[in-house]
PAZAPA-4460 file (N, C-alpha, C; in steps of 0.05 Angstrom, whole numbers, plus 32768, in hexadecimal, padded with zeros to 4 digits):
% residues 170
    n_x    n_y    n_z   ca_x   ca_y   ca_z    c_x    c_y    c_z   seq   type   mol
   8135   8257   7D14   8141   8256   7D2F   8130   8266   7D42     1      X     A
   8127   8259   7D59   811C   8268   7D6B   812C   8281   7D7A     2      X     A
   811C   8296   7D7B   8123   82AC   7D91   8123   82A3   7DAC     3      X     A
   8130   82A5   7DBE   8133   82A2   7DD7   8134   82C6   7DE9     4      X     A
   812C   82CE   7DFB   8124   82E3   7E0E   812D   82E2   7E25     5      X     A
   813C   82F0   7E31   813A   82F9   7E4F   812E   8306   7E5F     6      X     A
   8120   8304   7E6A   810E   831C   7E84   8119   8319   7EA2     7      X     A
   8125   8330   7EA4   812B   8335   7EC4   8116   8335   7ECE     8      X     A
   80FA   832D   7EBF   80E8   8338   7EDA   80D5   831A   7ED2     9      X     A
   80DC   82FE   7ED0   80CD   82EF   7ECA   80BF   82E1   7EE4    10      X     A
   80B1   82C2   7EE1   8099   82BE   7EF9   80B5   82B5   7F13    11      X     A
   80A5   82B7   7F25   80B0   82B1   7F2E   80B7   8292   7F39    12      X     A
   80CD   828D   7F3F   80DA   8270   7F48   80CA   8263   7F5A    13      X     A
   80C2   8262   7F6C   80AA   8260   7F83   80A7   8273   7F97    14      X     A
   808C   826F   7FA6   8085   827F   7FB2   8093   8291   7FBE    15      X     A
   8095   82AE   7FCA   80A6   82B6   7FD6   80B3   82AE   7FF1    16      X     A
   8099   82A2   8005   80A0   829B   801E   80AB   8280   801A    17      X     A
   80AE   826D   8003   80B4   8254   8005   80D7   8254   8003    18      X     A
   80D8   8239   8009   80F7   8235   8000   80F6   8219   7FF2    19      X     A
   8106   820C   7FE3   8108   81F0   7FCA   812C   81EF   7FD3    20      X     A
   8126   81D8   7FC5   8140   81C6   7FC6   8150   81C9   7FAC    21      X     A
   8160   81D3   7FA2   8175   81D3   7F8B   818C   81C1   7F89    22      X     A
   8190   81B8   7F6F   81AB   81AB   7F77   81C1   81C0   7F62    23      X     A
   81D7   81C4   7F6C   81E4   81D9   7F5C   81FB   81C0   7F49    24      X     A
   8205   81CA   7F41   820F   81C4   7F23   8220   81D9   7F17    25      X     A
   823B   81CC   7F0A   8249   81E2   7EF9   8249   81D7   7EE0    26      X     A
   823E   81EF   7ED0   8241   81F4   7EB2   8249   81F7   7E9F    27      X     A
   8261   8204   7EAF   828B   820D   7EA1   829B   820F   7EB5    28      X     A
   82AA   820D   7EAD   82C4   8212   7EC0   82BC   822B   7EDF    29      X     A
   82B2   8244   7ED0   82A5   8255   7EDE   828B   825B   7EE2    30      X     A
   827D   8249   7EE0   825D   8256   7EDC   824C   8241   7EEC    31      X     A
   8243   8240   7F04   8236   822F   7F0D   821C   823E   7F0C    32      X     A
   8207   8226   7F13   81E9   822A   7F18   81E1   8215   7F1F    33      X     A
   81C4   821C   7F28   81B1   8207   7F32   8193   8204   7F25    34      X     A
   818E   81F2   7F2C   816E   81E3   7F1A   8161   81D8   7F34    35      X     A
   8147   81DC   7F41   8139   81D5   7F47   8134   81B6   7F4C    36      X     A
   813B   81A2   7F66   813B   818B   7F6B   8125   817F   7F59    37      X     A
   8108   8189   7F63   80E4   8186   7F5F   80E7   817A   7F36    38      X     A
   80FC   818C   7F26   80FC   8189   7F10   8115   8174   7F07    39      X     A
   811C   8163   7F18   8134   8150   7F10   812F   8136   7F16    40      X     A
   812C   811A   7F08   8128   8109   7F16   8141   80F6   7F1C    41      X     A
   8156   80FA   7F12   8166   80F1   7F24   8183   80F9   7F1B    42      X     A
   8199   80F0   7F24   81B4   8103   7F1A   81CA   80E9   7F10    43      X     A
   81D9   80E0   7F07   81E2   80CE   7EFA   81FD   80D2   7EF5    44      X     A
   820C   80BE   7EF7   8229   80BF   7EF5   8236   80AE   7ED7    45      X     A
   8232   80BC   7EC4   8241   80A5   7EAD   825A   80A4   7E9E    46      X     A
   826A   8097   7E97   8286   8092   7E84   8273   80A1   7E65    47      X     A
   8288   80A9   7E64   827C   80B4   7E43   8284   8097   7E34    48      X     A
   8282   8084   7E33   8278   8072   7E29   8269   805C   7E1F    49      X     A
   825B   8064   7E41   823C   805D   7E3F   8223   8071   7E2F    50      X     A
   822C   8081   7E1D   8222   8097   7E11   822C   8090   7DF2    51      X     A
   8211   8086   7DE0   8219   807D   7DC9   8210   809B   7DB4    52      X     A
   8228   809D   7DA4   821B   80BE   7D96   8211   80B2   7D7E    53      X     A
   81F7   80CA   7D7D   81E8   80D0   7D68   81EC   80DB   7D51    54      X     A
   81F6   80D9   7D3B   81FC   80E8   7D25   81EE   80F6   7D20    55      X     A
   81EC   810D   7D12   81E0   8124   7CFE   81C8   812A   7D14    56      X     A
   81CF   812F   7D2C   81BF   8147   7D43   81C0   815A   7D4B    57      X     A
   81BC   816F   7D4A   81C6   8186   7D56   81E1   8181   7D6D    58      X     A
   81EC   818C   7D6E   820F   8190   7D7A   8201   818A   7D9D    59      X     A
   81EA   819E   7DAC   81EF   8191   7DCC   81EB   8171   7DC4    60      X     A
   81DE   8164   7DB5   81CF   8146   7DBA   81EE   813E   7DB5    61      X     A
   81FD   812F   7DC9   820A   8119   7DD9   8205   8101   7DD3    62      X     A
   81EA   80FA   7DD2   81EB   80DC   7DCB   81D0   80D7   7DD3    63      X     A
   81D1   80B3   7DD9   81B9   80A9   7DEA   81C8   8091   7E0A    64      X     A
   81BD   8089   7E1A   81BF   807E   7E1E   81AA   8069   7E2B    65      X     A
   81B1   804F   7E31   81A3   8036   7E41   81A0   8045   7E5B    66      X     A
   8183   8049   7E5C   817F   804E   7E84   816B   8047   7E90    67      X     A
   8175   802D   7E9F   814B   8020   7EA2   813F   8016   7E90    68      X     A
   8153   800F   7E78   8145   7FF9   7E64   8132   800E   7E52    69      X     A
   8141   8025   7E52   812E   8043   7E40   8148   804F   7E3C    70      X     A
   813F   8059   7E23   8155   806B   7E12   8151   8087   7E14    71      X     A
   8164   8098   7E29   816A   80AC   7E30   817E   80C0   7E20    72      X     A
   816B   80D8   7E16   8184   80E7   7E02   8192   80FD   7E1F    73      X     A
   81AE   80FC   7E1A   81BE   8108   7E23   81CD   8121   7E14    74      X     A
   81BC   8138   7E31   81C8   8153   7E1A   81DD   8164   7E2A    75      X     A
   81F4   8170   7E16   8207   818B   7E29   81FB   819E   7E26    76      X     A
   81ED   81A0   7E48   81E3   81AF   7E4C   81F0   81D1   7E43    77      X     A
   8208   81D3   7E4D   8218   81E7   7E3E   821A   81F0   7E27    78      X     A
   821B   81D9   7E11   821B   81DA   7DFD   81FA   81EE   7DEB    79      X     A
   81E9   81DE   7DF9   81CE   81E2   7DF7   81C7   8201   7E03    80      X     A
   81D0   820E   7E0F   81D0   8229   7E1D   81E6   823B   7E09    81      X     A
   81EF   8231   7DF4   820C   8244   7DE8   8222   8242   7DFA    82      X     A
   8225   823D   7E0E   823B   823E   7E12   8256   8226   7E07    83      X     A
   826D   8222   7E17   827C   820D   7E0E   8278   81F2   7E17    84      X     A
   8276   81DE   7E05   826D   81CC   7E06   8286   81B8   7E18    85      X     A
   8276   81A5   7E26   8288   8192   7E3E   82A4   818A   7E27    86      X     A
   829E   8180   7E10   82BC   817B   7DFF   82CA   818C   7E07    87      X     A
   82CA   819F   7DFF   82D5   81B6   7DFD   82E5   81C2   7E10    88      X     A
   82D0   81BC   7E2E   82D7   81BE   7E48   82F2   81A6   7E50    89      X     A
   82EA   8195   7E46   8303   817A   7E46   82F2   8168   7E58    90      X     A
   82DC   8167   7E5B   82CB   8149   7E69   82C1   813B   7E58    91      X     A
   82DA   8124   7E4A   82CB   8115   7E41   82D1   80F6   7E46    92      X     A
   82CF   80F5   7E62   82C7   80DD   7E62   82B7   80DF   7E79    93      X     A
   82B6   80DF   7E89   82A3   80E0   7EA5   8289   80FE   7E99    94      X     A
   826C   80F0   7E98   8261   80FC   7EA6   8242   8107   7EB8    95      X     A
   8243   811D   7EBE   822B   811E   7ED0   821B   811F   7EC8    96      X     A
   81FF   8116   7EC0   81EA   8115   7EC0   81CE   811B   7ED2    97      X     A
   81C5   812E   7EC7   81AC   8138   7ED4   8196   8130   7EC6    98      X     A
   8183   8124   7ED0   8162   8118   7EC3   814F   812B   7EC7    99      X     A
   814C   813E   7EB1   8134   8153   7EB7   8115   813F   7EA9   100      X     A
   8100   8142   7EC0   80EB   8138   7EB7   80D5   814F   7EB6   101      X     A
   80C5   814D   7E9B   80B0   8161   7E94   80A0   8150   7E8B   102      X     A
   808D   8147   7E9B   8071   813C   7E96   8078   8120   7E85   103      X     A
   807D   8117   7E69   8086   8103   7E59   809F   8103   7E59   104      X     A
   80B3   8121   7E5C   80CB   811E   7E50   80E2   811A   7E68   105      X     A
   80F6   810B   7E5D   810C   8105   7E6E   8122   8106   7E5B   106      X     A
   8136   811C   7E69   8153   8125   7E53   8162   8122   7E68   107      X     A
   817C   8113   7E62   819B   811B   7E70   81A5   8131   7E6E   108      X     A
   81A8   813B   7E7D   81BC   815A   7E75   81CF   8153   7E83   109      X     A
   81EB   8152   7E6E   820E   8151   7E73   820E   816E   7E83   110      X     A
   8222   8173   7E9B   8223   818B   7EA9   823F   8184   7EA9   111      X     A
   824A   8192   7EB5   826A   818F   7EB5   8273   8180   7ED5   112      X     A
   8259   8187   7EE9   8262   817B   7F00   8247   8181   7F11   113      X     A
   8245   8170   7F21   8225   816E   7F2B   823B   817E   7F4E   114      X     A
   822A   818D   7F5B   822C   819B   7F6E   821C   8190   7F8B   115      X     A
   820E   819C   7F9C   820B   818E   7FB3   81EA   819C   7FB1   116      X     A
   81D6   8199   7FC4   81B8   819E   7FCC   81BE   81B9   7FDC   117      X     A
   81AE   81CB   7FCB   81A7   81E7   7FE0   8193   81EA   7FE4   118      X     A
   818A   81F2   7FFE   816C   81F3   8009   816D   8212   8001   119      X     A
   8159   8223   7FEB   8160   8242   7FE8   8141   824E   7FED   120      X     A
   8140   825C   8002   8127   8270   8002   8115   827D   7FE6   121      X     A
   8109   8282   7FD8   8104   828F   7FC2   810C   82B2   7FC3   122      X     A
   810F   82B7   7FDC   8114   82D3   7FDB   8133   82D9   7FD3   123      X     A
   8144   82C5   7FD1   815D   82C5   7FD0   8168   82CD   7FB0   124      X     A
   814B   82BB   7FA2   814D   82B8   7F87   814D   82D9   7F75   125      X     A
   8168   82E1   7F6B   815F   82F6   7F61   8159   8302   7F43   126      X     A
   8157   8311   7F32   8160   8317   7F17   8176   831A   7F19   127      X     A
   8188   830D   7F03   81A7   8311   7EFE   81A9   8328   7EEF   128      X     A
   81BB   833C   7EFB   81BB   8351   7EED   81D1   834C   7ED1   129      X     A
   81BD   8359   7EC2   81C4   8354   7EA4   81E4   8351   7E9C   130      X     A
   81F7   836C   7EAD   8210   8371   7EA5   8222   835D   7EBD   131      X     A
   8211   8348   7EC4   8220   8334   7EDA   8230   831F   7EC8   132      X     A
   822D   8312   7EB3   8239   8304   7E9C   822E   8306   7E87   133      X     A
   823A   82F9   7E74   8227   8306   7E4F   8217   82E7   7E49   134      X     A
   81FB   82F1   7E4D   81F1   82DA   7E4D   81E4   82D2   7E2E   135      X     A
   81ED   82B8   7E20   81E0   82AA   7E0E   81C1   82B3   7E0A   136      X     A
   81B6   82B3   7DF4   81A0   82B9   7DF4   818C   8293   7DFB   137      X     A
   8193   827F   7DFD   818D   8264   7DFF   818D   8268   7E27   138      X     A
   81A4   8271   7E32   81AC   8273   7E45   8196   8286   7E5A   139      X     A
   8196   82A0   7E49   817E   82B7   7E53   8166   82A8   7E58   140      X     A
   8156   829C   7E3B   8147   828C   7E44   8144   827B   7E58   141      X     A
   814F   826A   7E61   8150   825C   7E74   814D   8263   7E92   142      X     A
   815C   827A   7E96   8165   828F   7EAF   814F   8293   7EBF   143      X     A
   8150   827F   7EDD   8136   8296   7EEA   8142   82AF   7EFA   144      X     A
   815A   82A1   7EFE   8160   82BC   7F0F   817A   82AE   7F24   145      X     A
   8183   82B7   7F31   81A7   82BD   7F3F   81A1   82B6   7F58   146      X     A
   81B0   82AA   7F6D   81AF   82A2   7F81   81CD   82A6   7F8F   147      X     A
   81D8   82B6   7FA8   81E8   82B6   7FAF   81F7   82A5   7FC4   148      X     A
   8206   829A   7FBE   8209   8284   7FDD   8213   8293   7FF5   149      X     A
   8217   8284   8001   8227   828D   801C   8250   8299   8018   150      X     A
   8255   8290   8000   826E   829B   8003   826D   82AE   7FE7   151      X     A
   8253   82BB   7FE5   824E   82CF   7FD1   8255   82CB   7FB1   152      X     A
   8252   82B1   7FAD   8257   82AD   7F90   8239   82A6   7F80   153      X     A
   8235   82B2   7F70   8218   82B1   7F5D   8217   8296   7F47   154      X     A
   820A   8288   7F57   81FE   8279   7F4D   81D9   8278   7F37   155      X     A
   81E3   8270   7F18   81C8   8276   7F06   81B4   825D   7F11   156      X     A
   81A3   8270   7F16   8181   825C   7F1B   8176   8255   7F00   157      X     A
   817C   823C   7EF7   8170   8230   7EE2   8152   8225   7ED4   158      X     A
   8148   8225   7EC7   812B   821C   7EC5   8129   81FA   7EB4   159      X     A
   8127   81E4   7EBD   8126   81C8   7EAB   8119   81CD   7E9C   160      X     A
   80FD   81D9   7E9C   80EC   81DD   7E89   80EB   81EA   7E72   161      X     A
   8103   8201   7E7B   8106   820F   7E61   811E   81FF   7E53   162      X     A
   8136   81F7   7E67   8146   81E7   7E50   813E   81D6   7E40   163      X     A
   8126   81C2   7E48   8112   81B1   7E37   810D   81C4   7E1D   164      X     A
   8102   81E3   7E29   80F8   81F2   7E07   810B   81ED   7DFC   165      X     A
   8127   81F5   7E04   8139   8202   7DF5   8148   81E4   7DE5   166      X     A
   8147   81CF   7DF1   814A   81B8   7DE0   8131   81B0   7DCE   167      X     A
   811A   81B5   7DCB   80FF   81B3   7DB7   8108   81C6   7D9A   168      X     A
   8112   81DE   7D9E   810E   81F2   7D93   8127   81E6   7D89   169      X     A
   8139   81DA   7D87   8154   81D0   7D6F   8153   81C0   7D61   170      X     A
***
């Protein structure tokens, strides 16, 4: 089993003077975050029955599905981070779909609910302080860092690329 790491002090998200487009997303009941537009190629609405399951896969792999005449594995993302998985949560029939693309790879990640586009400064972006929630060590990994909105609720800045590691490494 791979080790997974957290660093409050990792690269940073982009430039400092720049700002990117996020789309936010909830994860659990209480835990939203955001992923980077630049790393998503598109967001998807499915019946969990367009989602045929895979036997004997590790617990996030969901299934596959038909998309574009290409076979797309669909993962909980939750699940995949340690936390509670969308069953669990009680979504199982509707759901959201996020397309993270890394150079060859394209994965669905199940979220619990796809959220709206935030335009966020990079200076906004911060380290989550450690004693802010008890973070998964799959989850740490992933973490670039905390973003606060306008009605002061902390939203986790996510990395596609690392959730790609963190699905390689299972």
């Amino acid at each position: 089993m791979r080790e997974f790491r957290y660093s409050a002090v990792s690269e940073p998200v982009l430039p400092p003077d720049q700002s990117c487009q996020f789309l936010s997303f909830q994860l659990t009941p209480t835990l939203q975050a955001l992923i980077l537009t630049a790393q998503l190629g598109e967001v998807l609405s499915l019946e969990a029955s367009q989602v045929v399951p895979i036997f004997d896969r590790p617990e996030p792999v969901m299934g596959i599905c038909n998309h574009r005449g290409e076979v797309l594995w669909i993962v909980d993302l939750a699940a995949l981070l340690g936390l509670e998985t969308l069953f669990v949560q009680n979504c199982r029939q509707h759901l959201s779909i996020m397309v993270i693309h890394q150079m060859q790879s394209h994965v669905g990640i199940a979220v619990r609910q796809v959220g709206q586009l935030i335009l966020c400064p990079a200076s906004q972006i911060q380290p989550l302080p450690l004693a802010a929630i008890e973070l998964t060590p799959q989850l740490a990994f992933c973490l670039k860092g905390a973003y606060q909105n306008s009605e002061q609720k902390t939203l986790l800045v996510l990395d596609g690329a690392k959730i790609l590691d963190v699905l390689k490494a299972d």
